[in-house]
N, C-alpha and C positions, 0 to 999 in steps of 0.2 A: 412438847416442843413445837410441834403444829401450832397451838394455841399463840407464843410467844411470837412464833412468825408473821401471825395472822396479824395480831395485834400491833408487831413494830411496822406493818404494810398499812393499817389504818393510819396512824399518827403521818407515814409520808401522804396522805389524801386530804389534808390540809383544808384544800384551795388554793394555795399559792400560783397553781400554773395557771388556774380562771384569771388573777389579780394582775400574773404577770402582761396575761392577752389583753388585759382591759386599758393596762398602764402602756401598750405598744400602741392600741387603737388610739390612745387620748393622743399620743405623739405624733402619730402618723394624721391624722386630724388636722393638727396645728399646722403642719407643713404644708398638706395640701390648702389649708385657710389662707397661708402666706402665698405659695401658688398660683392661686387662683386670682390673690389679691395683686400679684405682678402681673397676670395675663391681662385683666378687666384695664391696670392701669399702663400697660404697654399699648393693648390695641385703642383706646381712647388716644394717647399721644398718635399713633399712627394716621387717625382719624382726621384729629389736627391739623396735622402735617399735609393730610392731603386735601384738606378743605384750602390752607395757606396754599397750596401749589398751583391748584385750581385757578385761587383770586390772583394771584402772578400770570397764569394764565391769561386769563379773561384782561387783566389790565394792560398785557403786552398786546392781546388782539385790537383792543380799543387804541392803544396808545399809536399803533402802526395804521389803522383806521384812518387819526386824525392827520400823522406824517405824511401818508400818502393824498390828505386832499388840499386843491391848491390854496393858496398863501391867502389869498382875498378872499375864501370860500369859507375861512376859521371865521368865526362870530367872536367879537373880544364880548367876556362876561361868564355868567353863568347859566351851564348845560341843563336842563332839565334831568331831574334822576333817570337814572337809565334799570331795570332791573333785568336779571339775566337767570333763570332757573339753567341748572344742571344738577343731572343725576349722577349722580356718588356713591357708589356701593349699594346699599340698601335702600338709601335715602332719595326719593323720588322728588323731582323737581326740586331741589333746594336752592333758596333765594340769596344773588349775589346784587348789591346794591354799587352804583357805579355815579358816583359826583366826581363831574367834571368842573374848571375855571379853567378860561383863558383870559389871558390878561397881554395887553400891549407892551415889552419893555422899550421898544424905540420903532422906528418908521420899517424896520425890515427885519423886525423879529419878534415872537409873540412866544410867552410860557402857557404850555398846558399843563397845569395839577390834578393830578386824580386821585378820587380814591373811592377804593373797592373794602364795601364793609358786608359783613355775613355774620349769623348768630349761631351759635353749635351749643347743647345745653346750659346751662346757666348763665352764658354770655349772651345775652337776646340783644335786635335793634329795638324792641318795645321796650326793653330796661335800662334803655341806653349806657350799655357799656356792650357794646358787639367788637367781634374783631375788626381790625382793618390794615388795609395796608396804601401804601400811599408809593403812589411817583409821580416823578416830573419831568421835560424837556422842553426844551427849546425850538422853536419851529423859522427857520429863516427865512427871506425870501431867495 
């Protein structure tokens, strides 16, 4: 009887519960794989986003720069690049590039265009395609 017992306790020793641990890990895997791949592609947009806030920045400083100086004092043409490092998170001195044009529209009012380009991984200004952002106003006398 012993014997019979012994024997139907072998046949449940299978390995099925090793097979079932290995098929949890494989799943549990896959999830943390997709996880990790939202976090990496969350904090990259974040990034972004605050490289963009940054050159909003830096363009509304310049932009207020040139409103505040007087009327005769704006040169019609083109500014010489201006660049501007700021530090961002990790990233130490990072290069914000800043072209300006002022152009005459009539005797008592002049446009300034600007724009503020930056590179962030794959986007480079050496590979010319960098981000940028662009404004304009009007300057009266």
């Amino acid at each position: 009887m012993q014997l019979i017992a012994l024997q139907n306790k072998m046949k449940e020793n299978d390995g099925s519960a090793l097979i079932e641990v290995m098929v949890a890990l494989v799943v549990l895997l896959i999830v943390l794989m997709g996880l990790y791949q939202a976090a990496a592609l969350s904090i990259d947009s974040n990034m972004r986003n605050l490289l963009r806030d940054e050159a909003v920045r830096i363009a509304s400083d310049e932009m207020n720069t040139y409103r505040s100086a007087p009327f005769d004092g704006l040169a019609v043409g083109i500014i010489p690049q201006q660049t501007i490092n700021r530090n961002i998170r990790n990233v130490a001195a990072l290069p914000f590039y800043v072209n300006t044009t002022i152009s005459a529209l009539d005797a008592n009012s002049k446009q300034i265009n600007m724009t503020v380009m930056w590179g962030w991984k794959d986007r480079t200004i050496a590979g010319g395609n960098p981000y940028t952002f662009n404004t304009m106003t009007v300057v009266k006398r």
